[in-house]
C-alpha positions in Angstrom: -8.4 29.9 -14.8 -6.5 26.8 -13.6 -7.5 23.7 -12.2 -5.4 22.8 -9.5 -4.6 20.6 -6.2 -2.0 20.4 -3.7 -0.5 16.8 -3.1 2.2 15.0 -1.4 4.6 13.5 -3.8 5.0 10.0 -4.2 8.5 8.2 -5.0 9.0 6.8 -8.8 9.9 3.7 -7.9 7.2 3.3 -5.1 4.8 4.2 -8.2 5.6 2.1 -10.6 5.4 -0.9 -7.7 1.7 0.4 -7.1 0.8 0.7 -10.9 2.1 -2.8 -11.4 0.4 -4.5 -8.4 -3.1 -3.8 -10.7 -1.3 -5.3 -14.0 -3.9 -8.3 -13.3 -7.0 -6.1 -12.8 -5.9 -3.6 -15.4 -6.4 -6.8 -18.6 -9.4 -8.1 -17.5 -11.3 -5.7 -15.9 -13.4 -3.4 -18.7 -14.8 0.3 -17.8 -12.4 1.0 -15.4 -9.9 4.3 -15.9 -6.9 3.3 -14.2 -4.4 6.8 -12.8 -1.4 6.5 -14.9 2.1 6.0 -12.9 3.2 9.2 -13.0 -0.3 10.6 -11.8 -0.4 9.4 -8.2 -0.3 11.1 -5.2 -1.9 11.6 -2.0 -4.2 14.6 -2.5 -3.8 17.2 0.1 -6.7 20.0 -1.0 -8.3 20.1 -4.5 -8.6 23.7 -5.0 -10.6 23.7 -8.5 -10.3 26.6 -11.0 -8.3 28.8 -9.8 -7.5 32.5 -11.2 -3.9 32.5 -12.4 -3.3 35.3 -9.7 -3.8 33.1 -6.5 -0.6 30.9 -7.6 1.5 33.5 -5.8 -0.6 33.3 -3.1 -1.0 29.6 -2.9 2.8 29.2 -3.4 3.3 31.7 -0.3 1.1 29.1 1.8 3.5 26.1 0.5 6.2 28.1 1.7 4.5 28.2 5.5 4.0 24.6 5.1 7.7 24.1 3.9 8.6 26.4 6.7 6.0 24.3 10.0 6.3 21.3 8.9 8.6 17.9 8.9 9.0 15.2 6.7 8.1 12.2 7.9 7.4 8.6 7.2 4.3 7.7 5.2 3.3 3.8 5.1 0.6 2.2 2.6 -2.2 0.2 3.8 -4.9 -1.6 2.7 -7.4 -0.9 -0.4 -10.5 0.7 -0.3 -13.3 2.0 -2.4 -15.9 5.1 -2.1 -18.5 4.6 -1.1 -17.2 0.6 -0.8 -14.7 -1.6 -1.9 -17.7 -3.4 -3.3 -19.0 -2.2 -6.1 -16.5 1.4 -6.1 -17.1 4.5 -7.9 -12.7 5.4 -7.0 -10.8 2.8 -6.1 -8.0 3.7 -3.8 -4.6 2.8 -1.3 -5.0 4.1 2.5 -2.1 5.4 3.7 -1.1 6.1 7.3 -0.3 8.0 9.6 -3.4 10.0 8.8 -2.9 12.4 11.8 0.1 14.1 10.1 -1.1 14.4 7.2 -4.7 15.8 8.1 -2.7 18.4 10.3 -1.2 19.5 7.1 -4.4 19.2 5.7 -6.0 21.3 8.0 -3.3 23.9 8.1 -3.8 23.9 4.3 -7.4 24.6 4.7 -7.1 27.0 6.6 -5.0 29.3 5.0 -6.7 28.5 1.3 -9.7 29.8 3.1 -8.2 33.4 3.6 -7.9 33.8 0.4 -11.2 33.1 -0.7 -11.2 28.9 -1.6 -14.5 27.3 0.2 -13.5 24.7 2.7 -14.0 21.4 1.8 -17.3 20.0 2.8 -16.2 15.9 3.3 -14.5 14.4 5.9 -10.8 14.2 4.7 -9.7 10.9 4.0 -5.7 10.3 2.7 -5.4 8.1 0.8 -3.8 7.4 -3.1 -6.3 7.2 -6.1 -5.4 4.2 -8.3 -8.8 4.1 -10.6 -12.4 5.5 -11.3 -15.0 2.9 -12.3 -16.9 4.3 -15.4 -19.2 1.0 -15.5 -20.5 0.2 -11.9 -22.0 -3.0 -12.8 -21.2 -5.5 -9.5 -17.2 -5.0 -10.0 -15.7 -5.9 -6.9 -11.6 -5.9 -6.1 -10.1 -8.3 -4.1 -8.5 -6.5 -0.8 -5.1 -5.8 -1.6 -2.6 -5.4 1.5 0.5 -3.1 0.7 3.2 -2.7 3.6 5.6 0.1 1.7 6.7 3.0 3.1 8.0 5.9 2.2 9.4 9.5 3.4 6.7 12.4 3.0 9.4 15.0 2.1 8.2 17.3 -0.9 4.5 18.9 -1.1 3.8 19.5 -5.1 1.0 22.2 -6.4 -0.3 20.6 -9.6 -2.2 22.4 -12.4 -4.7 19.7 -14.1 -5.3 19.7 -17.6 -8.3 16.8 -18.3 -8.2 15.3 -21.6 -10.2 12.8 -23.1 -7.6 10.3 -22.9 -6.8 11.4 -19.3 -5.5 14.1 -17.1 -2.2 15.7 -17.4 -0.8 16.9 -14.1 1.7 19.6 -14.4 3.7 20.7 -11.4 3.7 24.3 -10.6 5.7 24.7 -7.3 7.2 22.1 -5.3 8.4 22.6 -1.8 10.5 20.6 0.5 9.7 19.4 4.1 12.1 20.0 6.8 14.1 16.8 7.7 11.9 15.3 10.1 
């Protein structure tokens, strides 16, 4: 079995600006696990545990999304926290626009569901994971506002190995929008 999750794909250099806009929060704020650089994304569908069978399958629906879809411009709002920004459990970047992405979402979902993967139950809500508070003792964050952009071009299927020091995200098939 594999744990897995499709995600949109996030420029290095847009990460790294992300990462280092917490540099503040990350040495004075205790219990919080901040995602790494090179583990953020914009999650499409978590899929769980998966059998090791349904890759082929899953890769033949990133195919039909490489094959529908375009790329197209992604830009990075304001910070947000589930269930609040005060007091969060996940800590977290909206991004925009959210109607493209949700119809990628939804075609997603709908395939996935074919082939036996239960729908998601929550409202889908894009938007990039920075950090999971451990320790929800009255932490607050101050609103952060960020005004990057960036071209949605490349849809990733990630395996996820969790480790006690954190995850390790392994990419198992990457597929490239059309030029939008």
């Amino acid at each position: 079995m594999l744990r897995t999750f499709i995600a949109i794909d996030i420029p290095m250099e847009l990460r790294e600006k992300i990462y280092s806009a917490f540099d503040n929060e990350r040495q004075r704020i205790k219990g919080v696990k901040w995602v790494e650089k090179e583990n953020l994304h914009i999650t499409l569908k978590f899929l769980g545990e998966i059998e090791e069978e349904k890759v082929k399958e899953i890769g033949k629906i990133l195919d039909e999304v490489s094959n529908k879809f375009k790329s197209f411009e992604v830009s990075l709002g304001e910070l947000g926290g589930f269930p609040q920004l005060k007091n969060p459990r996940v800590l977290w970047i909206g991004v925009s626009p959210s109607e493209k992405i949700e119809e990628i979402f939804n075609f997603i979902e709908e395939r996935v569901e074919r082939i036996g993967i239960e729908k998601e139950e929550r409202k889908f809500h894009p938007h990039i994971t920075v950090a999971r508070i451990k320790e929800r003792k009255g932490i607050s964050f101050e609103n952060k506002k960020f005004n990057d952009k960036f071209k949605a071009n490349r849809i990733v299927l990630f395996k996820s190995d969790l480790r006690p020091e954190g995850p390790i995200y392994t990419q198992i098939k990457e597929v490239k929008l059309k030029d939008g």
